[in-house]
NUFI-878020 format. One line per 4 residues: number of its first residue (from 1); for each residue z, x, y of C-alpha. Coordinates in Angstrom, 1 decimal, m for minus. Example, Ala and Ser with C-alpha at 12.3 -4.5 7.8 and 13.67 -1.06 7.14 Angstrom:
<rs>
1> 7.8/12.3/m4.5  7.1/13.7/m1.1
</rs>
This chain:
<rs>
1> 2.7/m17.1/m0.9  5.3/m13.9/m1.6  8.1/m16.5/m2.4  7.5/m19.4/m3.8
5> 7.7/m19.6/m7.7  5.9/m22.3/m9.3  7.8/m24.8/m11.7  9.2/m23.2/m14.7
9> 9.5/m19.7/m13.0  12.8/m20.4/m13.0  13.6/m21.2/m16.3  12.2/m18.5/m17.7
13> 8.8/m19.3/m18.9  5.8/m18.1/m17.2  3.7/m21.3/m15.7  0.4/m22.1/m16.8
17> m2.3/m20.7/m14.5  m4.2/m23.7/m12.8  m7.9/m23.3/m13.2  m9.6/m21.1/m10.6
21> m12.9/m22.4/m8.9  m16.4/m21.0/m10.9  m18.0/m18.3/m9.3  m21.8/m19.3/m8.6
25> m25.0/m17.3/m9.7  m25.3/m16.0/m6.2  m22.1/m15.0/m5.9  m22.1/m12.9/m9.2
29> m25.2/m11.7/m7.8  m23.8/m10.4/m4.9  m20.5/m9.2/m6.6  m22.6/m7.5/m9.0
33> m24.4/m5.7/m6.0  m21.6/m4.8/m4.2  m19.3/m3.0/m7.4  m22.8/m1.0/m8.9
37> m23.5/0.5/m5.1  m19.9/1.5/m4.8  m19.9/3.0/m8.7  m23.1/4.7/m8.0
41> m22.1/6.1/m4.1  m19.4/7.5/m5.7  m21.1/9.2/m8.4  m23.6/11.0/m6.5
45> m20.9/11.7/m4.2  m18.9/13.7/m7.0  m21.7/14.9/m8.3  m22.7/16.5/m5.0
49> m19.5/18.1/m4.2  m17.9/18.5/m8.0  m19.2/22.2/m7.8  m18.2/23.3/m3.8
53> m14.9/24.4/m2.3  m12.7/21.5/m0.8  m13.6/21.1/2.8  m11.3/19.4/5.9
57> m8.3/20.4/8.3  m6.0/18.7/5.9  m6.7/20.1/2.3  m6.9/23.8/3.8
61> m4.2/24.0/6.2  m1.2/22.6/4.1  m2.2/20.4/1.2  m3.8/22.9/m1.4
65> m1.6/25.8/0.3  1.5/23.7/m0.3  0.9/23.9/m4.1  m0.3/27.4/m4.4
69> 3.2/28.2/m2.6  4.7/25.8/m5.2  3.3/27.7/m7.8  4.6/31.2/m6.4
73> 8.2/29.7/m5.7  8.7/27.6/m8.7  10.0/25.2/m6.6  8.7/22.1/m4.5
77> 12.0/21.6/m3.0  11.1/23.4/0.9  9.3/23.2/3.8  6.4/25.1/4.1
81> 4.8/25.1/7.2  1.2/27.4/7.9  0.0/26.6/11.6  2.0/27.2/14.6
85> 3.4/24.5/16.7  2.5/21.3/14.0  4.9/19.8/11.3  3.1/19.2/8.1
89> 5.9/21.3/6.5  7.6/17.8/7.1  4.9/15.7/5.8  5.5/13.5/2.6
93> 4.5/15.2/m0.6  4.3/13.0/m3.1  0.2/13.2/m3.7  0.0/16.7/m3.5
97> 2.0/16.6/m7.2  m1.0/15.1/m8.5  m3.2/18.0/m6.9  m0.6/20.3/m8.4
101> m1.0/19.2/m12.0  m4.9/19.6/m12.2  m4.2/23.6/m10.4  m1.6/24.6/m12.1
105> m2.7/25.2/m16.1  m5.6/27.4/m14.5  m4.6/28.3/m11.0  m7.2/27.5/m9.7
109> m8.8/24.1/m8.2  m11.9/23.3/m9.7  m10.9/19.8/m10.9  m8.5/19.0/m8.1
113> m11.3/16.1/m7.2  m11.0/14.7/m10.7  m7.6/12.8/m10.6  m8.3/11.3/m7.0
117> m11.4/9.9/m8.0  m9.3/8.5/m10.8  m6.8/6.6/m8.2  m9.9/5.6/m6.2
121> m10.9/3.8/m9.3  m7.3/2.6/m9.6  m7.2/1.6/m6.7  m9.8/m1.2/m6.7
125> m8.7/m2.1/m9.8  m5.4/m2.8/m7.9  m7.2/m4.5/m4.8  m9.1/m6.8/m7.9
129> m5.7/m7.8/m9.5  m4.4/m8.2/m5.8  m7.4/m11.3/m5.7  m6.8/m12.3/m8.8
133> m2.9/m13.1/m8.2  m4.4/m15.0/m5.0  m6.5/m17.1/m6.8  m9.5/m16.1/m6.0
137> m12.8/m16.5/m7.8  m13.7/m14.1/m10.0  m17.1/m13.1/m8.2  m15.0/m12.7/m5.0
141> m12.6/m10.5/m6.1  m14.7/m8.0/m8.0  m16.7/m8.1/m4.2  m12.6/m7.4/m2.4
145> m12.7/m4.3/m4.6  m15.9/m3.4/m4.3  m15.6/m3.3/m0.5  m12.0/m2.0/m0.1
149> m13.4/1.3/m1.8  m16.9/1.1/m0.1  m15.1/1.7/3.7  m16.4/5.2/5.6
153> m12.7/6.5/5.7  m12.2/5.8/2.0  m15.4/8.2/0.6  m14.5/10.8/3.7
157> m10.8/11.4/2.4  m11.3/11.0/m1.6  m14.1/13.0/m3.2  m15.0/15.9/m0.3
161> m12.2/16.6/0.8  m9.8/15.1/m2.5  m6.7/14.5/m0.5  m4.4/12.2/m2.1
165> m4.9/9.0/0.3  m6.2/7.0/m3.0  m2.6/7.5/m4.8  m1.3/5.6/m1.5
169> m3.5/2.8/m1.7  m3.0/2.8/m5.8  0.5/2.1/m5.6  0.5/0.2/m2.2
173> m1.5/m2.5/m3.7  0.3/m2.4/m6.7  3.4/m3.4/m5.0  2.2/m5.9/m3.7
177> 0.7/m7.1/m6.7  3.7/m7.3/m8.4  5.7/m8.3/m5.2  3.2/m11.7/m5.8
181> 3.5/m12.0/m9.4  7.3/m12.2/m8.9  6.9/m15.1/m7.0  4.8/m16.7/m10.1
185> 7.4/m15.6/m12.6  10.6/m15.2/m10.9  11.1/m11.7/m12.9  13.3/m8.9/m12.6
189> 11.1/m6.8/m13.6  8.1/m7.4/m11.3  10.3/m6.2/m8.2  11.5/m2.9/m10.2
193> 7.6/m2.5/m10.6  6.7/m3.4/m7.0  9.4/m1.3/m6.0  9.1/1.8/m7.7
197> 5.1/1.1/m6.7  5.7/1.4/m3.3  8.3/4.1/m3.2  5.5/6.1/m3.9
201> 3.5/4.8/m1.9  6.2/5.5/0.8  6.4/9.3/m0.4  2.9/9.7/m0.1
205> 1.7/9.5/3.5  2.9/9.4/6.6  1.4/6.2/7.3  2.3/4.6/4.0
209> 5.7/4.7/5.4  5.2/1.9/8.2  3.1/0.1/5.5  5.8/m1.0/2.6
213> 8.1/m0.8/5.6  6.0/m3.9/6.9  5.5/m5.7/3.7  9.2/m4.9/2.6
217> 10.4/m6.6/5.5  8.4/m9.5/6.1  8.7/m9.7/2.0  12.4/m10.1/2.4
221> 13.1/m12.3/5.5  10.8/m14.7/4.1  12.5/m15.1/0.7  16.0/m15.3/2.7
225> 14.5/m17.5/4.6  13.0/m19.7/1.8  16.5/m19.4/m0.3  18.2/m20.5/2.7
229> 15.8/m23.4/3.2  15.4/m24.9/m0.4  11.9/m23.7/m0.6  12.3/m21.9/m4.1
233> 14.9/m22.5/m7.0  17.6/m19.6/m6.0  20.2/m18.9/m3.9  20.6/m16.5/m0.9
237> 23.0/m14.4/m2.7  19.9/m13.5/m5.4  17.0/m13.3/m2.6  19.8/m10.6/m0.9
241> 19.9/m9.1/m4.6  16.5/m9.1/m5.0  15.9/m7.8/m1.5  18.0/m5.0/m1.8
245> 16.7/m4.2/m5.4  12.8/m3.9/m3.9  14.3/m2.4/m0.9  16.5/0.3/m2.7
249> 13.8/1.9/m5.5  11.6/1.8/m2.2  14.1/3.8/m0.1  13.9/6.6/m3.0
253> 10.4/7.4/m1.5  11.9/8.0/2.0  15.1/9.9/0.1  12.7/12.4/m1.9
257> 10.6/12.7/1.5  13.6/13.0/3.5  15.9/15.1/1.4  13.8/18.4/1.6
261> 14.1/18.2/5.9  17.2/17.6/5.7  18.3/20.4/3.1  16.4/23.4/5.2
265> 16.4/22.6/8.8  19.5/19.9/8.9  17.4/17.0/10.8  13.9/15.2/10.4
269> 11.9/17.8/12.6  9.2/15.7/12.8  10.3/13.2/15.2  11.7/14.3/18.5
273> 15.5/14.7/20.0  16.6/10.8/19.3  19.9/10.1/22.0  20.3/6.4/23.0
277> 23.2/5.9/25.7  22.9/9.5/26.0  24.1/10.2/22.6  22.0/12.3/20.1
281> 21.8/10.8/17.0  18.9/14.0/15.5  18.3/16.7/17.6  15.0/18.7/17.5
285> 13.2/21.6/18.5  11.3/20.9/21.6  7.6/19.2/20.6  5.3/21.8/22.6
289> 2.2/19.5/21.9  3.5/16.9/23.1  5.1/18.2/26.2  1.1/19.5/26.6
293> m0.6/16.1/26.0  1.5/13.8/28.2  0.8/10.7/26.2  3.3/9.0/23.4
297> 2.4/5.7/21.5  4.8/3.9/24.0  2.2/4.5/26.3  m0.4/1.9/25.0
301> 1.9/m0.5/25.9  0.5/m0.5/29.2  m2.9/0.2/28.1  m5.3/m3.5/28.6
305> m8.0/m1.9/26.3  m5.6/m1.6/23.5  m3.4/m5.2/24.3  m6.9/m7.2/24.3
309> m8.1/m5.4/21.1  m4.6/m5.9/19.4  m4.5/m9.5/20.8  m8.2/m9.9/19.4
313> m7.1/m8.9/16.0  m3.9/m11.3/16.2  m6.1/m14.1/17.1  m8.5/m13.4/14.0
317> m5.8/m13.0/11.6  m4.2/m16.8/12.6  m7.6/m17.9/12.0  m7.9/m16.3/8.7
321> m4.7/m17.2/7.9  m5.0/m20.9/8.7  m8.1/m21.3/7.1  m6.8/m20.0/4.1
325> m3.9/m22.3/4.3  m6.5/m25.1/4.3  m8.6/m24.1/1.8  m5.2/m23.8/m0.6
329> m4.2/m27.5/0.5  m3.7/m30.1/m1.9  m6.9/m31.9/m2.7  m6.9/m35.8/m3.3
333> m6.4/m36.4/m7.0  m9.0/m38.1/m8.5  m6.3/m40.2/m11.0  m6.5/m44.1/m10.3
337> m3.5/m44.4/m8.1  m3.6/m40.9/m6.5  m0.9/m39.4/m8.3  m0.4/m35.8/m8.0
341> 1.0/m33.4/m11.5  4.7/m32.9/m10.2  4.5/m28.9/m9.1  7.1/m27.4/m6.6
345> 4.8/m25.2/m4.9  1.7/m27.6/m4.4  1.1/m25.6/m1.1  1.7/m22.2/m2.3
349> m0.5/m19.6/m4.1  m0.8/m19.9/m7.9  m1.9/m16.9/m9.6  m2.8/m16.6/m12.7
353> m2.0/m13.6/m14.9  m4.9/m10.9/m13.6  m5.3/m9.6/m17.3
</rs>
């Protein structure tokens, strides 16, 4: 669905949308539901915390006094680092420039929650568009965004303690928006959008940068792999172009996050000593809290707990995705002899435009 453009992509023109099945009464009902509770939770959410300190580990231990110490340096360009023995000196930074513009003109942070309930906004507007590309009815995709903001974790990090998760999910799902309109249009342009979208995205958390990772890569071997196939109308040379184009403006969110470590303490400090076959490509100060906890990720590897729940989730995402696949399949035409509109991408996603 990331790389097939319909016909006429190609030539220039953006394809028709084909028509998108009618959301029913109940449906809209439901939708309906679903987008005022998450309007109104929200509310009543700012308005109970609009007039209180920020509260969390997070916001008080290196986000807000990141950009107080931005505002006595001048400068964001350093590693500040407030608790002993942890590395959010080394954290990505991009967020806490929107924190810094709603501190700054009064030094103090009285409306730090206002922007990130902005991008929590944004962001199902994002996760709506994200349907929309898909196809999906309109009922259901006001419900996608509904829910995708409605989660526990989503109202913990936003309004009480206003850290700038919802700028991530903003521009993740942007990227992917546009990573799907460029398979509808064929453009340029969409993949400088989805690009620079999730460069920041990348920039923003820590794990934002495993998720464009993830969708970069799969993104680009599976256009390489359609080019190479005959699946859409372009060669490899332009899927590597256009690979490389997504995966450069992303790689400027990793470069602005990486520069900074780099610059001050002359390797990624974050991550420890790295020396396959015994040679070390980054050194490292020694991790004391690791040393203390005796556990890396590497370790739930040989966990069963964690391989059945992760096998589990594999298993439900091959159902989803095959049911998906068969609810997108070509239905019989209904013209006399069965005939079918000529379309190169009759079993491939159609968006429409989401405006």
């Amino acid at each position: 669905m990331l790389v097939r453009p319909v016909a006429g992509a190609a030539a220039g023109r953006e394809p028709a949308p084909e028509p998108v099945a009618a959301s029913s009464t109940p449906a809209w009902v439901l939708a309906g539901a679903a987008a005022a509770f998450a309007a109104l939770a929200a509310l009543a959410d700012l308005a109970r915390w609009a007039g209180d300190e920020l509260v969390g580990v997070d916001p008080l231990t290196f986000h807000l006094p990141n950009v107080a110490r931005w505002i006595q340096t001048g400068s964001a360009w350093q590693i500040d680092q407030f608790v002993p023995l942890l590395a959010q000196g080394d954290y990505p930074h991009n967020g806490d420039i929107v924190l810094l513009s709603t501190v700054l003109p009064w030094h103090n942070d009285f409306l730090v929650r206002l922007p990130i309930t902005f991008f929590l906004a944004t962001a199902a507007v994002a996760v709506y568009a994200v349907a929309r590309e898909l196809r999906a009815p309109r009922a259901a995709c006001v419900l996608a965004a509904a829910a995708a903001v409605s989660l526990p974790v989503v109202g913990i990090a936003t309004i009480p303690r206003a850290l700038p998760d919802s700028l991530m999910w903003t521009t993740y799902s942007c990227g992917v928006l546009f990573l799907l309109r460029h398979a509808r249009s064929a453009r340029r342009s969409d993949l400088v959008l989805a690009g620079i979208a999730l460069g920041i995205a990348c920039g923003t958390k820590w794990y934002g940068v495993s998720s464009v990772a993830v969708v970069v890569v799969i993104w680009a071997l599976a256009r390489l792999a359609a080019a190479r196939g005959g699946a859409v109308p372009c060669r490899v040379p332009r899927a590597l172009g256009d690979a490389l184009l997504v995966g450069g403006l992303t790689l400027g969110g990793i470069v602005v996050l990486a520069h900074p470590q780099l610059d001050a303490v002359g390797q990624p400090r974050l991550s420890p000593a790295c020396g396959p076959i015994r040679i070390t490509i980054f050194d490292a100060p020694p991790d004391v809290i690791r040393n203390q906890v005796g556990f890396t990720i590497a370790d739930y590897a040989g966990d069963a707990h964690v391989l059945r729940q992760l096998a589990g989730e594999m298993v439900q995402g091959l159902g989803i995705i095959r049911s998906s696949a068969a609810w997108r399949s070509p239905r019989p035409s209904s013209s006399p002899a069965g005939a079918r509109a000529p379309t190169s991408r009759s079993c491939s996603w159609p968006p429409p435009s989401c405006c």
